[in-house]
C-alpha positions as CSV (number, residue, x, y, z in Angstrom):
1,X,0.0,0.0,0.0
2,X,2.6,2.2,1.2
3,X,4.8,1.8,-2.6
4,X,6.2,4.8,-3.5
5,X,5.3,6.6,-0.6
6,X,6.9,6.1,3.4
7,X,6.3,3.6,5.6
8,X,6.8,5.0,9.5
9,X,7.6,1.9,12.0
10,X,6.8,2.5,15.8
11,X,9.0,1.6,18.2
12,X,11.1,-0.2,16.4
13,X,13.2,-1.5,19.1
14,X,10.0,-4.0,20.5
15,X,10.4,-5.7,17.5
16,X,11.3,-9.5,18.1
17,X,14.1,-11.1,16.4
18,X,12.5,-12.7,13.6
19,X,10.7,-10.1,12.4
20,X,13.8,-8.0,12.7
21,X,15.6,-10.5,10.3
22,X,12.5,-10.1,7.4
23,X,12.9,-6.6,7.9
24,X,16.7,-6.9,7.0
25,X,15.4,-8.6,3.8
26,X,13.3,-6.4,2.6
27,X,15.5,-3.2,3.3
28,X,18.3,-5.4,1.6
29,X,16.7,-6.7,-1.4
30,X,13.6,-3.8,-1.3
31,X,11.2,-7.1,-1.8
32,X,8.9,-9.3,0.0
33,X,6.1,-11.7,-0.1
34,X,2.7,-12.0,1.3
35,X,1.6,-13.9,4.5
36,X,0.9,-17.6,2.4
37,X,1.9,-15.6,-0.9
38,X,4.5,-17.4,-3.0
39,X,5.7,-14.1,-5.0
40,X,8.2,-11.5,-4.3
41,X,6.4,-8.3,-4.5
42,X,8.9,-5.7,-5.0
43,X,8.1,-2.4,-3.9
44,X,9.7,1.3,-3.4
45,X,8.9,2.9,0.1
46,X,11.2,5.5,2.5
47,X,11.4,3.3,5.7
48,X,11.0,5.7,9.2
49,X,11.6,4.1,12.1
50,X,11.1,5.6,15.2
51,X,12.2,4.2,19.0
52,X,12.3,5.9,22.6
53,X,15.2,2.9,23.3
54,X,19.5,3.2,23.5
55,X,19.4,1.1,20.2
56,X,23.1,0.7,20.9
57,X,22.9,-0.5,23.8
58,X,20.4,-3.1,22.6
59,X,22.8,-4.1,19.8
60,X,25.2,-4.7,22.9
61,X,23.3,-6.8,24.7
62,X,22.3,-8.9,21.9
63,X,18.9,-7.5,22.0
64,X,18.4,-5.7,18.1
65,X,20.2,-7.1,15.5
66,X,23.4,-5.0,14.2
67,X,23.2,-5.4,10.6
68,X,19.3,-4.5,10.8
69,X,20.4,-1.7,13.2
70,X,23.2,0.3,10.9
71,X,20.7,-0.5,8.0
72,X,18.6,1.8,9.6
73,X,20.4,4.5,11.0
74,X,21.4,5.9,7.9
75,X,19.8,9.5,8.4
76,X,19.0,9.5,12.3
77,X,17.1,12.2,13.8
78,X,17.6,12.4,17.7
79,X,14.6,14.6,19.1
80,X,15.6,15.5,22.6
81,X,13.3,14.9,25.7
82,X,11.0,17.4,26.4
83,X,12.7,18.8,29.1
84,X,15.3,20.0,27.2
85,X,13.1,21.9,24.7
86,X,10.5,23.8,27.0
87,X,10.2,26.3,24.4
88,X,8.1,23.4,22.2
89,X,5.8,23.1,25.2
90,X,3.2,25.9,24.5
91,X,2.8,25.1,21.1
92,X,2.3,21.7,22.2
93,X,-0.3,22.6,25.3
94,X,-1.8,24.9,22.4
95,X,-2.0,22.2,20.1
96,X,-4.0,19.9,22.8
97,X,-6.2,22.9,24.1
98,X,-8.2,23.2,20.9
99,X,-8.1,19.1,20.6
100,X,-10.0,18.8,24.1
101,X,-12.4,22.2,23.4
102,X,-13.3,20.2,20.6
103,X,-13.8,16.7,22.0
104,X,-15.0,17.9,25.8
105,X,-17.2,20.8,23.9
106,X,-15.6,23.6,26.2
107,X,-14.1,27.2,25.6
108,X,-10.5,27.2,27.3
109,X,-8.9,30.4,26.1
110,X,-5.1,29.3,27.0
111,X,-3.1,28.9,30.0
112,X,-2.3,31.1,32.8
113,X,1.1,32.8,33.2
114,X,1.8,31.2,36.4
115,X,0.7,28.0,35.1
116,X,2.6,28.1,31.8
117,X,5.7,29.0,33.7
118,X,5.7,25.7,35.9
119,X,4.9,24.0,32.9
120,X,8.1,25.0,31.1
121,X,10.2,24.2,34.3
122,X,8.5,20.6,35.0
123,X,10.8,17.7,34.0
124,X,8.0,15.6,31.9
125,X,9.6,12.1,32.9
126,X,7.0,10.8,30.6
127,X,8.1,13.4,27.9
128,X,4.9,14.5,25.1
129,X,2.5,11.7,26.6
130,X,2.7,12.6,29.8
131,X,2.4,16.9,28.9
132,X,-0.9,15.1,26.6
133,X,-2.2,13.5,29.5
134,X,-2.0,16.6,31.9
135,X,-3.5,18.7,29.4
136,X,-6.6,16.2,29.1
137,X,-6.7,16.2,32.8
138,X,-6.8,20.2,32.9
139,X,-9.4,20.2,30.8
140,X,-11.8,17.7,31.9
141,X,-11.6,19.5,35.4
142,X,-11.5,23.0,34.6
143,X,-14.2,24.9,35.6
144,X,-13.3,28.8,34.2
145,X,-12.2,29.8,30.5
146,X,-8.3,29.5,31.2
147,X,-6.0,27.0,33.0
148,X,-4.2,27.7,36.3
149,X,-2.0,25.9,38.2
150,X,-4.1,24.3,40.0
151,X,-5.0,22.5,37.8
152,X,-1.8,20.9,36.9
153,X,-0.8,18.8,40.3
154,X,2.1,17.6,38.4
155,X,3.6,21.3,37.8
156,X,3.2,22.4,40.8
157,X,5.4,19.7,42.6
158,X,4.9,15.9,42.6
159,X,1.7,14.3,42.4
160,X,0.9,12.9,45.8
161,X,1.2,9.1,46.6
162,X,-0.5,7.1,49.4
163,X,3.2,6.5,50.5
164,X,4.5,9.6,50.8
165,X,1.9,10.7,53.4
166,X,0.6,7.4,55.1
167,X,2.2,4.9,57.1
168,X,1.1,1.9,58.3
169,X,0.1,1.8,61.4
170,X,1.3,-1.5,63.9
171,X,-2.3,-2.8,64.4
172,X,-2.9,-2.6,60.5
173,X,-5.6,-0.5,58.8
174,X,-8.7,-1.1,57.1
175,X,-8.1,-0.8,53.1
176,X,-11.8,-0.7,52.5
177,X,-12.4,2.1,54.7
178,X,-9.3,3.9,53.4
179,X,-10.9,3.4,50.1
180,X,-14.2,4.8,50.8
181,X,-12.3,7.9,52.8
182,X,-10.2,8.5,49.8
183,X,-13.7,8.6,47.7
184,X,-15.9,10.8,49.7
185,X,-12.1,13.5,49.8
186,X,-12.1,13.3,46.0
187,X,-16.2,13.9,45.4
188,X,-16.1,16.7,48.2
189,X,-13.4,18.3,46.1
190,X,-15.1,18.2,43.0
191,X,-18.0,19.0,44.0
192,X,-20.0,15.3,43.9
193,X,-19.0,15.2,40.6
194,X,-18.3,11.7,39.3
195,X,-16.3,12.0,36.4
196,X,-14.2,14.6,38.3
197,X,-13.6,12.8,41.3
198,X,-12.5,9.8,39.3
199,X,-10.1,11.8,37.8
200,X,-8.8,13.6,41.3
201,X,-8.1,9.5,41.9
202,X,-5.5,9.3,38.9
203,X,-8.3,7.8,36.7
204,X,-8.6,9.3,33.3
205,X,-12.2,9.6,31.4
206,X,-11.6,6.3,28.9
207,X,-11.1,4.5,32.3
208,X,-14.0,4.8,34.1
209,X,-16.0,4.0,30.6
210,X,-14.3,1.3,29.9
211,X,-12.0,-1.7,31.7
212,X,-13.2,-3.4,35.1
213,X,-11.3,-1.7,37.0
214,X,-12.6,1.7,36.0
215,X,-16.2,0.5,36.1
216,X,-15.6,-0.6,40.0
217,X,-14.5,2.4,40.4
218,X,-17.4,4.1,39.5
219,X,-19.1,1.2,41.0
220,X,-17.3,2.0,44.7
221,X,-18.3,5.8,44.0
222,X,-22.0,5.3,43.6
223,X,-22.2,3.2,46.7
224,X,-20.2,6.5,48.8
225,X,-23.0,8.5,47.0
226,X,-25.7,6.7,48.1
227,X,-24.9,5.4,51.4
228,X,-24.4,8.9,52.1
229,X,-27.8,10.2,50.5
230,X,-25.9,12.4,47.9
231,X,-23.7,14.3,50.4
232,X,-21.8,13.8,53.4
């Protein structure tokens, strides 16, 4: 399909070892055959590859093949983490801002100063995904027309963890109960709003509509509502 065009191949450094070795062949001899075809179909494509691994390093340890690997890099293109290009990251946070107005049906004008500021300093471990994910969060929680720092946890220092402010205490504790506590926190914050208070618990909007996990975890949030009559 892709003759005389590009073909762009994800994360190119998952790929296992004998499909690495096909690959060889066809960038070698620029020809291939079918799944049960008995013909060489020979074809013309640019081949982009793309990985977030140390290729090298995988050729080191045995992991990617060598030949396939210097077959490849013959133009490479190293895009630095985003931490060392905050200058990309309100174009980016621009970029995801109409994406969400669109898809969430809101009118978010931009990001605060303050906000956009933290934004630039944060380390984004998770690099674009992670800034995309934050956004999305932002936006499915904001209630005014811009973005502020509060409502990017992340920016404004690390997100908190159970760990970092619970112990365990010597008798034990009651994980259902902590459960239900951390529920009612997270819908008196938003407001009894479900969706929101999902999200306050590190669960994004395709999770609670989706997998079993999420949908207990709407589940565990309707039964705080109602044994509670709606409120606390």
């Amino acid at each position: 399909m892709a003759d005389g065009g590009t073909v762009f191949l994800d994360e190119i450094g998952e790929m296992v070892p004998g499909l690495q070795a096909k690959l060889l062949r066809f960038l070698e001899e620029k020809s291939f055959k079918r799944v049960g075809g008995s013909t060489d179909l020979k074809v013309d494509v640019r081949v982009v590859a793309a990985t977030n691994r140390n290729l090298e390093e995988e050729v080191r340890q045995g992991k990617f093949r060598e030949d396939l690997y210097y077959r490849l890099n013959v133009l490479p293109v190293i895009l630095p983490p985003l931490r060392q290009r905050p200058e990309d990251i309100p174009a980016l946070i621009k970029h995801y801002v109409d994406i969400f107005n669109t898809e969430f049906r809101k009118r978010i004008r931009g990001v605060a100063p303050q906000a956009m500021d933290r934004l630039q300093h944060y380390g984004w471990p998770g690099n674009v995904r992670e800034l995309r994910n934050a956004v999305e969060r932002a936006m499915l929680l904001a209630e005014g027309t811009e973005l502020t720092l509060d409502d990017f946890p992340l920016a404004g220092g690390p997100r908190g963890r159970l760990g970092d402010r619970v112990e365990l205490p010597p008798n034990g504790i009651d994980l259902e109960e902590l459960e239900r506590s951390l529920v009612v926190q997270a819908l008196e914050r938003s407001g009894w709003n479900q969706t929101k208070a999902a999200a306050l618990l590190g669960l994004n909007r395709d999770q609670i509509r989706y997998p079993h996990r999420q949908v207990q975890a709407r589940a565990r949030i309707a039964r705080v509502t109602e044994s509670t009559g709606g409120r606390p």
